[in-house]
C-alpha positions as MATLAB code, in Angstrom:
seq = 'XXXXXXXXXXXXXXXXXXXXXXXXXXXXXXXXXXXXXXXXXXXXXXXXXXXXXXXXXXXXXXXXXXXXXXXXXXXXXXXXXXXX';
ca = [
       0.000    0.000    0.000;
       1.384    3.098   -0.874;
       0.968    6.805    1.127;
       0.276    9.713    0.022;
       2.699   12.452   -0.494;
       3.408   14.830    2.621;
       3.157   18.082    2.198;
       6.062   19.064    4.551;
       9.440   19.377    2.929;
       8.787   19.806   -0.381;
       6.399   22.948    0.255;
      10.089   24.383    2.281;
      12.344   24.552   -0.692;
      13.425   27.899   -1.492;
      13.040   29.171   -5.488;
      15.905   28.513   -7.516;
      15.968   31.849   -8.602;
      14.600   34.909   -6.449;
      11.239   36.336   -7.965;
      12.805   39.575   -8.202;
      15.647   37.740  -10.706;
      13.465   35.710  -12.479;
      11.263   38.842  -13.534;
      14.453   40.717  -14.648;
      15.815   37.567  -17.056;
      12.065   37.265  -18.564;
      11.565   41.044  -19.271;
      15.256   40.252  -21.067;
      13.889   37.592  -23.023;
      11.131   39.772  -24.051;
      13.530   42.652  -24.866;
      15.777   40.348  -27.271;
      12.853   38.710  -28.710;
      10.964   41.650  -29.615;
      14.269   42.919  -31.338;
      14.152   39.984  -33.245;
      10.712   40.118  -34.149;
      11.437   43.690  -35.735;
      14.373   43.094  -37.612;
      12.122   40.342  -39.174;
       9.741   42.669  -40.224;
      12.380   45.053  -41.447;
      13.996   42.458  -43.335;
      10.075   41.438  -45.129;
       9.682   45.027  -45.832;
      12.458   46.523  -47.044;
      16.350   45.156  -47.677;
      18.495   44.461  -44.676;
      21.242   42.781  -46.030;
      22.514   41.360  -41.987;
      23.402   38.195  -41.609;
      21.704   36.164  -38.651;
      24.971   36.351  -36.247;
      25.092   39.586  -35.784;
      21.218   40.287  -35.449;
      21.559   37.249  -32.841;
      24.310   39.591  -31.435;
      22.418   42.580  -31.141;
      19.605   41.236  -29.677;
      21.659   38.993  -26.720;
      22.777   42.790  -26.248;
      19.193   44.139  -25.836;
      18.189   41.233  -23.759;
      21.242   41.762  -21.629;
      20.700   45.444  -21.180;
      16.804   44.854  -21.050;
      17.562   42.398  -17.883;
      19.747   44.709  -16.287;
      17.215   47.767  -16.682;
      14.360   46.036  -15.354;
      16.627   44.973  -12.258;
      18.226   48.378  -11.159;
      15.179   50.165  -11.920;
      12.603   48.020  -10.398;
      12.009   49.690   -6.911;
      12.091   52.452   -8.541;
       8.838   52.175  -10.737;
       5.544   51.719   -8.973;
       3.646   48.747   -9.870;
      -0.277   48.997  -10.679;
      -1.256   47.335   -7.658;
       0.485   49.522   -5.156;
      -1.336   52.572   -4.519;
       0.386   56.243   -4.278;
];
C-alpha cells in the first residue's frame, strides 16, 4: 500500500531563482525577442542585407541590457497594484 505524499518538505524549498531575478531575465527575453521580431519585419519590408549572427548579437545585447534595466530600476517604478 502506498501513502500519500506529505506536504512538509517539499512545500520548504526555497526558489531557484529569487522572484525579483526571475522577472528581470524574462523582461530580457522579451527585450531580445521583440528585437528579433522587428528586424524580421524590417527584413520582409524593405532590404536588410545582416546576416543572422550579428542580429543574434544585437539582440543577446538588448536582452542583456533589457535584464539589467528592469533589475536596477525596479524599486524604482511603482507597480499597478500599489497605490500612491
Amino acid at each position: 500500500m502506498t501513502d500519500a505524499p506529505s506536504d512538509g518538505p517539499a512545500t520548504d524549498r526555497e526558489p531557484l531563482v529569487a522572484p525579483a531575478t526571475k522577472s528581470s531575465l524574462l523582461w530580457g527575453l522579451v527585450g531580445g525577442l521583440s528585437f528579433l521580431v522587428l528586424a524580421q519585419g524590417y527584413e520582409l519590408l524593405g532590404d536588410l542585407g545582416v546576416g543572422f549572427a550579428p542580429k543574434l548579437g544585437v539582440a543577446a545585447v538588448v536582452a542583456v541590457g533589457a535584464a539589467t534595466a528592469t533589475h536596477l530600476t525596479r524599486d524604482r517604478l511603482p507597480t499597478e497594484n500599489e497605490s500612491p
